[in-house]
PQR file of N, CA, C, O and H, with PARSE charges and radii, in Angstrom:
ATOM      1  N   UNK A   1     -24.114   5.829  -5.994 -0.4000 1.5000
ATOM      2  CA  UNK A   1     -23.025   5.362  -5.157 -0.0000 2.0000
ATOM      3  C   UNK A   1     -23.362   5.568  -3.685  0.5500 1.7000
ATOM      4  O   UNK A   1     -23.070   4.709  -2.852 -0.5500 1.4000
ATOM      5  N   UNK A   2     -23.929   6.620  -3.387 -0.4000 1.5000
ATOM      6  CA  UNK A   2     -24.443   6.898  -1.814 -0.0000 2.0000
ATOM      7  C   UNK A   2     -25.276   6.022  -1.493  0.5500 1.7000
ATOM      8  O   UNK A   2     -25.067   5.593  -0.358 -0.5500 1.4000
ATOM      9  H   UNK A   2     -24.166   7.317  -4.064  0.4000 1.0000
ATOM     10  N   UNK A   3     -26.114   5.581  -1.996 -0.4000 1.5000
ATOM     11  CA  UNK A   3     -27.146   4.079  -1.869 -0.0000 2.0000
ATOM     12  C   UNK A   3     -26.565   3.093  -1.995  0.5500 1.7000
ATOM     13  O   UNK A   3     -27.075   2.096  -1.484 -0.5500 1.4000
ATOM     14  H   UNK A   3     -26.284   5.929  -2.918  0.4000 1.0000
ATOM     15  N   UNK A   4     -25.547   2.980  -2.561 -0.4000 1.5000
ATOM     16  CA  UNK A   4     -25.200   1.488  -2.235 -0.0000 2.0000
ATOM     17  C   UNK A   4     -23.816   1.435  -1.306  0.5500 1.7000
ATOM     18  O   UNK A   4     -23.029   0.491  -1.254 -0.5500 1.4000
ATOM     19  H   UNK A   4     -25.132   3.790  -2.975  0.4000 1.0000
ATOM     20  N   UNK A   5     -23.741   2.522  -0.688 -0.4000 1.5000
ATOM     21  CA  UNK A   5     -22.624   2.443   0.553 -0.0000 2.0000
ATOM     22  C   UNK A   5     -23.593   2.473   1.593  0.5500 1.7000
ATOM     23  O   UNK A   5     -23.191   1.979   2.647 -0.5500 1.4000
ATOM     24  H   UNK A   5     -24.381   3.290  -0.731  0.4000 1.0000
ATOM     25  N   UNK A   6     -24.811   2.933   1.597 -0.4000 1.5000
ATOM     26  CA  UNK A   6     -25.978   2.564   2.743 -0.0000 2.0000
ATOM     27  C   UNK A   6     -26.404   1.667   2.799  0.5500 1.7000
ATOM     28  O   UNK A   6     -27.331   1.488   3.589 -0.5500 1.4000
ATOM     29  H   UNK A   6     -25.138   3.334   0.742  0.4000 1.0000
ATOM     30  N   UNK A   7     -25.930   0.638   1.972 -0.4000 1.5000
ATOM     31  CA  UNK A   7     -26.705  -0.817   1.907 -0.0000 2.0000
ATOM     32  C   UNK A   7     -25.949  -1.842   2.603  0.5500 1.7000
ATOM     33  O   UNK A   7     -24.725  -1.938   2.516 -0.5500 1.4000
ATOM     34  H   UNK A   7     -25.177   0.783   1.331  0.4000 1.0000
ATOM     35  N   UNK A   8     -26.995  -2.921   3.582 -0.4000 1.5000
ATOM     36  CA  UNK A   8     -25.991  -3.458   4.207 -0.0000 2.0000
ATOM     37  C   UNK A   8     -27.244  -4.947   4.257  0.5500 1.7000
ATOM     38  O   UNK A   8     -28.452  -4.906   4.488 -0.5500 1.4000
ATOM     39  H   UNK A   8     -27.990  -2.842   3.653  0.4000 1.0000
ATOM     40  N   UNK A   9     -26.706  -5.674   4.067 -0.4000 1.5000
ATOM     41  CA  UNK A   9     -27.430  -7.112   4.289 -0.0000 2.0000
ATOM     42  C   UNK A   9     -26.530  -7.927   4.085  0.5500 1.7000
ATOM     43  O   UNK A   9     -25.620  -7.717   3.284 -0.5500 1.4000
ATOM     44  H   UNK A   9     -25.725  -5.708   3.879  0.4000 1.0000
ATOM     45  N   UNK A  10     -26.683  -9.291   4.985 -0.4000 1.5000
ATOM     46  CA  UNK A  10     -26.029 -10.332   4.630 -0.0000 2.0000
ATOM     47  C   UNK A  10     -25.454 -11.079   3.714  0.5500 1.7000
ATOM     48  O   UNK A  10     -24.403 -11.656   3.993 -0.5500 1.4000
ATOM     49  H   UNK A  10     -27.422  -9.461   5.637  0.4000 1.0000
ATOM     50  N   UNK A  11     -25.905 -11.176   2.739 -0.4000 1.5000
ATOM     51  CA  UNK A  11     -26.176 -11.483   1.105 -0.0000 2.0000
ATOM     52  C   UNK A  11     -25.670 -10.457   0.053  0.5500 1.7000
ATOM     53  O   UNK A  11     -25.552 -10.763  -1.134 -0.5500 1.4000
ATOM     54  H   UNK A  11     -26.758 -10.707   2.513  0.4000 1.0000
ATOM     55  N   UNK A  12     -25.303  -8.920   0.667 -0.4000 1.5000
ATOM     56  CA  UNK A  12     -24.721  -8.292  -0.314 -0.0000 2.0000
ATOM     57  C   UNK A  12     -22.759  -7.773   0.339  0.5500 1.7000
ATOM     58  O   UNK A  12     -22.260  -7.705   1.462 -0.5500 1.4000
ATOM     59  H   UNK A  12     -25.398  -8.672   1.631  0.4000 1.0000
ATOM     60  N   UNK A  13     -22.299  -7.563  -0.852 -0.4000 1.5000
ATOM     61  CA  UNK A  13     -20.735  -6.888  -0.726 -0.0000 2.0000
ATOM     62  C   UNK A  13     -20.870  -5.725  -0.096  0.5500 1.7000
ATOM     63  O   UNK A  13     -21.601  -4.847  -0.553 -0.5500 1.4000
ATOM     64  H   UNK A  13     -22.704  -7.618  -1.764  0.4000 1.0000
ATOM     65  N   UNK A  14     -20.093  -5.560   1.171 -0.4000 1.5000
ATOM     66  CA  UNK A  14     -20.327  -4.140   0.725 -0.0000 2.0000
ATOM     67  C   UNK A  14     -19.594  -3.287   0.786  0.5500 1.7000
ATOM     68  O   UNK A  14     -18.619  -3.311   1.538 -0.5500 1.4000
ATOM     69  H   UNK A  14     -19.498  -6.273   1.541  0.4000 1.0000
ATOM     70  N   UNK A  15     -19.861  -2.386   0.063 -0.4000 1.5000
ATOM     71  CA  UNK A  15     -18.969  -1.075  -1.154 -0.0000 2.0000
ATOM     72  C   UNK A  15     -18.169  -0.085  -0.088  0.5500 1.7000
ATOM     73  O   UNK A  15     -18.720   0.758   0.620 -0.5500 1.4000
ATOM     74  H   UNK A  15     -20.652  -2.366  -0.548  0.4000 1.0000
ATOM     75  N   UNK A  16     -16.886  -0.347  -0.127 -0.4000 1.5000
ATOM     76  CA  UNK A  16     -16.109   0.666   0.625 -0.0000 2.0000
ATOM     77  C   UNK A  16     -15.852   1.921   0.060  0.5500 1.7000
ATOM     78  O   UNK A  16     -15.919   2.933   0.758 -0.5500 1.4000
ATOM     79  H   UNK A  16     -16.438  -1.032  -0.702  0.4000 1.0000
ATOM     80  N   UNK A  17     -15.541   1.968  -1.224 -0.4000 1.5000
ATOM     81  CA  UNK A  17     -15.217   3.466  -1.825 -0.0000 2.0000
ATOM     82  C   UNK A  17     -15.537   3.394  -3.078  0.5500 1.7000
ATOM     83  O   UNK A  17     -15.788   2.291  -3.563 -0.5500 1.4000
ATOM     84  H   UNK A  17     -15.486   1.145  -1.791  0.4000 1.0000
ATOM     85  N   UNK A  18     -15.599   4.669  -3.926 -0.4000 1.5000
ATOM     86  CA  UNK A  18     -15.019   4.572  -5.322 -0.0000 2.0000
ATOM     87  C   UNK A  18     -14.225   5.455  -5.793  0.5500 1.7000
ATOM     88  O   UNK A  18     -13.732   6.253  -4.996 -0.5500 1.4000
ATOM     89  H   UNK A  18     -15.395   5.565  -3.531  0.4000 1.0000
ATOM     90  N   UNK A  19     -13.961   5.525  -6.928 -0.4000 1.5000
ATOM     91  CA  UNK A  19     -13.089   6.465  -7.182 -0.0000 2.0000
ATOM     92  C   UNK A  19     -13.198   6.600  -8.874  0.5500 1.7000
ATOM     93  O   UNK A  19     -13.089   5.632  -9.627 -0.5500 1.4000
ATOM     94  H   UNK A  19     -14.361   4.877  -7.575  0.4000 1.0000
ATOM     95  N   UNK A  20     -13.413   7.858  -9.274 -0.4000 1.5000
ATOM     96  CA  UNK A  20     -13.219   8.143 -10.784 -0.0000 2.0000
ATOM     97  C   UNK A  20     -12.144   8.995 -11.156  0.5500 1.7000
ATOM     98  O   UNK A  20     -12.151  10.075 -10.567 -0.5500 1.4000
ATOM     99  H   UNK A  20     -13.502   8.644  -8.663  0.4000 1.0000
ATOM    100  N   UNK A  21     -11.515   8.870 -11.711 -0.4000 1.5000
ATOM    101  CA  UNK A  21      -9.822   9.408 -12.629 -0.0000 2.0000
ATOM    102  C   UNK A  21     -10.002   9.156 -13.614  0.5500 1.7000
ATOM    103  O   UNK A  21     -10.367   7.991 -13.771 -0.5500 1.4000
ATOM    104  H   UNK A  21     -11.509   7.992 -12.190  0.4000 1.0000
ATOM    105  N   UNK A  22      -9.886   9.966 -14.798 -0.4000 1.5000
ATOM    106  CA  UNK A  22      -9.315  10.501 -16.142 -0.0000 2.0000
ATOM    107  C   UNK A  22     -10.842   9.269 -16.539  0.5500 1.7000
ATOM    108  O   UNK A  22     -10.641   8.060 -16.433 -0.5500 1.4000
ATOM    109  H   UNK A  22      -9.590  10.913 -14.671  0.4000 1.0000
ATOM    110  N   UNK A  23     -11.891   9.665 -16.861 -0.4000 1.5000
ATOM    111  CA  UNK A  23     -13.083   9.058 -17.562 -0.0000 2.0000
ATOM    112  C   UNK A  23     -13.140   7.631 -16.827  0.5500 1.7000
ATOM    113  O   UNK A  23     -13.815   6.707 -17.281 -0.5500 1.4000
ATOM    114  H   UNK A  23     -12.055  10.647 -16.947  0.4000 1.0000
ATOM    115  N   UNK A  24     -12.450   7.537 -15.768 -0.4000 1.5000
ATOM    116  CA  UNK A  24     -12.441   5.689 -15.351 -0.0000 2.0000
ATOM    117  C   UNK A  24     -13.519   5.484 -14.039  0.5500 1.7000
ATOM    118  O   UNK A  24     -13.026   5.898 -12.990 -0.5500 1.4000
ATOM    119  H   UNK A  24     -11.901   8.287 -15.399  0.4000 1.0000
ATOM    120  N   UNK A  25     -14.347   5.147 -13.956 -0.4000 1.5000
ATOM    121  CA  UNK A  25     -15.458   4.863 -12.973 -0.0000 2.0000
ATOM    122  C   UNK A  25     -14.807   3.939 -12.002  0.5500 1.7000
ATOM    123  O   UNK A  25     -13.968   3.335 -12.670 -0.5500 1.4000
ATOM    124  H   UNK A  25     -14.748   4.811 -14.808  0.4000 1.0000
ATOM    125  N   UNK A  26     -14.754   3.468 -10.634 -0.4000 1.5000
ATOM    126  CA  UNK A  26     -14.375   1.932 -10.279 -0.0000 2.0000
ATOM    127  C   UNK A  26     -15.082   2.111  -8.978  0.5500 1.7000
ATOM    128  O   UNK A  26     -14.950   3.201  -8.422 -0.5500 1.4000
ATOM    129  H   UNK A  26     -15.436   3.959 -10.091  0.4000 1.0000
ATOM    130  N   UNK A  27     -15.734   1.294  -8.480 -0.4000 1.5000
ATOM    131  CA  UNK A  27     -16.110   0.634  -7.041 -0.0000 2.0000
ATOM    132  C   UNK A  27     -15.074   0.067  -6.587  0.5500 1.7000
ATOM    133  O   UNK A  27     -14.132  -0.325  -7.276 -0.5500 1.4000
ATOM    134  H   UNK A  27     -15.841   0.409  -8.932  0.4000 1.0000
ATOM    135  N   UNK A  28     -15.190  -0.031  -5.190 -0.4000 1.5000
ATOM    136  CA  UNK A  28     -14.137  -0.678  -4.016 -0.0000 2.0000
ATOM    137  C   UNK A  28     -15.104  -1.391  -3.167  0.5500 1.7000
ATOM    138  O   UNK A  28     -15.863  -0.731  -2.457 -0.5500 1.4000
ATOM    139  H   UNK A  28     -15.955   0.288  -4.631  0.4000 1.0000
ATOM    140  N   UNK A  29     -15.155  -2.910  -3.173 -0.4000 1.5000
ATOM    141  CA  UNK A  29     -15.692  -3.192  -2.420 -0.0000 2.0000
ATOM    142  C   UNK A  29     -15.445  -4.267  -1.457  0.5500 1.7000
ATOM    143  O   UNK A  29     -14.762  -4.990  -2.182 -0.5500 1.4000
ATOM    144  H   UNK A  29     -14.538  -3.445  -3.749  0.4000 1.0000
ATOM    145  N   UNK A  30     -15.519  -4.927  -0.269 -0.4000 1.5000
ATOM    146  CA  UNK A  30     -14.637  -5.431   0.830 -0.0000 2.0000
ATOM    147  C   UNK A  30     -14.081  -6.821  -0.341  0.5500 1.7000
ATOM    148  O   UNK A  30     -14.657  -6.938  -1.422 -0.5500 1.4000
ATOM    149  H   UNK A  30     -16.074  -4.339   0.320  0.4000 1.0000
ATOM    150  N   UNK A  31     -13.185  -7.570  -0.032 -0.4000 1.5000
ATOM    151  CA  UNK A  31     -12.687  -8.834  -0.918 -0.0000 2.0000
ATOM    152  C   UNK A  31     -13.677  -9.869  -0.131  0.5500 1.7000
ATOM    153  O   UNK A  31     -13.891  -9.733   1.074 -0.5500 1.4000
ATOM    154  H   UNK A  31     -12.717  -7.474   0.847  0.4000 1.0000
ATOM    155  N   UNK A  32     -14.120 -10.660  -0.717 -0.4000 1.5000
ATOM    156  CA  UNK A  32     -14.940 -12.157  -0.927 -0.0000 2.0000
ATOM    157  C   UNK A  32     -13.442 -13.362  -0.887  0.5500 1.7000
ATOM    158  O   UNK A  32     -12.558 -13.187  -1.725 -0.5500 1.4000
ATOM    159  H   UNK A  32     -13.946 -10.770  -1.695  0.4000 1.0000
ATOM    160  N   UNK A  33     -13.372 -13.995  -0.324 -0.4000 1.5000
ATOM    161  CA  UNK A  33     -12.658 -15.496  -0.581 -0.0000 2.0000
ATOM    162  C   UNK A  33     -13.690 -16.264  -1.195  0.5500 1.7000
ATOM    163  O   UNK A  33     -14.854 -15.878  -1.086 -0.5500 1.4000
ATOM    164  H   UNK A  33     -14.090 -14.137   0.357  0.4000 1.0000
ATOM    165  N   UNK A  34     -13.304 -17.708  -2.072 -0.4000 1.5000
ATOM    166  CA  UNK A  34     -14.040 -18.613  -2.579 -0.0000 2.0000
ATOM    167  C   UNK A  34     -14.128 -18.479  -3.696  0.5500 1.7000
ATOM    168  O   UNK A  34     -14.787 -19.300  -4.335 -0.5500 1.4000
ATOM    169  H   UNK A  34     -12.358 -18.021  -2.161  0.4000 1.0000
ATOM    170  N   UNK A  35     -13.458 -17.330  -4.381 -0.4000 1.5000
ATOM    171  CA  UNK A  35     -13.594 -17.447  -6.275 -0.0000 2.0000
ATOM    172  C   UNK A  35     -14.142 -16.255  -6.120  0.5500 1.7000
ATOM    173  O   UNK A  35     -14.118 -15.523  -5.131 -0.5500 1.4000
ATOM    174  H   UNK A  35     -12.923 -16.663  -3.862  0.4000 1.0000
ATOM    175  N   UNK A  36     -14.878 -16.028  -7.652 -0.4000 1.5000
ATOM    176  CA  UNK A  36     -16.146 -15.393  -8.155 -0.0000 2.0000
ATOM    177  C   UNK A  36     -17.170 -16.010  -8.112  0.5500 1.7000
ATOM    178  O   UNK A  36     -17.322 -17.168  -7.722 -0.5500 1.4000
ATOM    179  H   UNK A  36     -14.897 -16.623  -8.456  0.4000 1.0000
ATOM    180  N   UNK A  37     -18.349 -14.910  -8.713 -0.4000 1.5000
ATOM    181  CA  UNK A  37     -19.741 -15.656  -8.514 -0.0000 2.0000
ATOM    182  C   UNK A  37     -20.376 -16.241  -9.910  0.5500 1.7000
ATOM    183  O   UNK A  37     -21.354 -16.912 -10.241 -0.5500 1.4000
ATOM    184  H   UNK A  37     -18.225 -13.970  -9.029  0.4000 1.0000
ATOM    185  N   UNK A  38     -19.064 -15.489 -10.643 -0.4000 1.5000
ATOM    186  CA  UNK A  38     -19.269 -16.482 -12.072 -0.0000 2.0000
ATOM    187  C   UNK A  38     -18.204 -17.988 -11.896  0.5500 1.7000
ATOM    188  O   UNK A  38     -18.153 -18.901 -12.720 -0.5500 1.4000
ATOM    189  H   UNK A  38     -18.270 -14.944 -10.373  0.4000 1.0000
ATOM    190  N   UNK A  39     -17.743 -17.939 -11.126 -0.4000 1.5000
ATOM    191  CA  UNK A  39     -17.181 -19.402 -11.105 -0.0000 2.0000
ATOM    192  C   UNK A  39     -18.159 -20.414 -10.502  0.5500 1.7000
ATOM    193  O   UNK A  39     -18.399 -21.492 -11.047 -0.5500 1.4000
ATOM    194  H   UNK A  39     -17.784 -17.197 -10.457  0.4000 1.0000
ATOM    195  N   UNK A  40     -18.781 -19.963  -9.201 -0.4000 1.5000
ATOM    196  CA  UNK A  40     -20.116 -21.062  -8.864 -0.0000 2.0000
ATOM    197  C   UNK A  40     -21.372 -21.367  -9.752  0.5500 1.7000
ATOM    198  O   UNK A  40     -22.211 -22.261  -9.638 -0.5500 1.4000
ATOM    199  H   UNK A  40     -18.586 -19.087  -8.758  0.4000 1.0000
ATOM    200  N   UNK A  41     -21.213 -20.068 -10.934 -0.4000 1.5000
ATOM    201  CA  UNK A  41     -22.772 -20.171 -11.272 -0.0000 2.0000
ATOM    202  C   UNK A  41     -22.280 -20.726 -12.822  0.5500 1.7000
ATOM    203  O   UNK A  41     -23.272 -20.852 -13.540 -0.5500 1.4000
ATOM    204  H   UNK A  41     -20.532 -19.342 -11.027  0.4000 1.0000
ATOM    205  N   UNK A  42     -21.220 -21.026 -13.399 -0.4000 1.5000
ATOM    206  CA  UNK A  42     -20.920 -21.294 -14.590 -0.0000 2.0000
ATOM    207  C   UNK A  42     -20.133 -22.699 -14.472  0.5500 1.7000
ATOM    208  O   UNK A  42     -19.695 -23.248 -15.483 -0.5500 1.4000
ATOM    209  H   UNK A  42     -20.415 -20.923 -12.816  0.4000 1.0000
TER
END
């Protein structure tokens, strides 16, 4: 998670927080407009 909050390029999301509670893992990462990236690629 520390590596990919150091990551910064044009081409990637990038990861504001995460957070784990009661066995639940989750990333936070800035919102995208335009869909998903399974909607362009499917």
């Amino acid at each position: 998670v520390l590596l990919l909050g150091r990551l910064h390029h044009r081409n990637l999301v990038n990861l504001v927080g995460y957070c784990t509670e009661k066995g639940q893992n989750m990333l936070v990462y800035v919102y995208m407009c335009n869909g998903s990236l399974a909607s362009h690629l499917y």
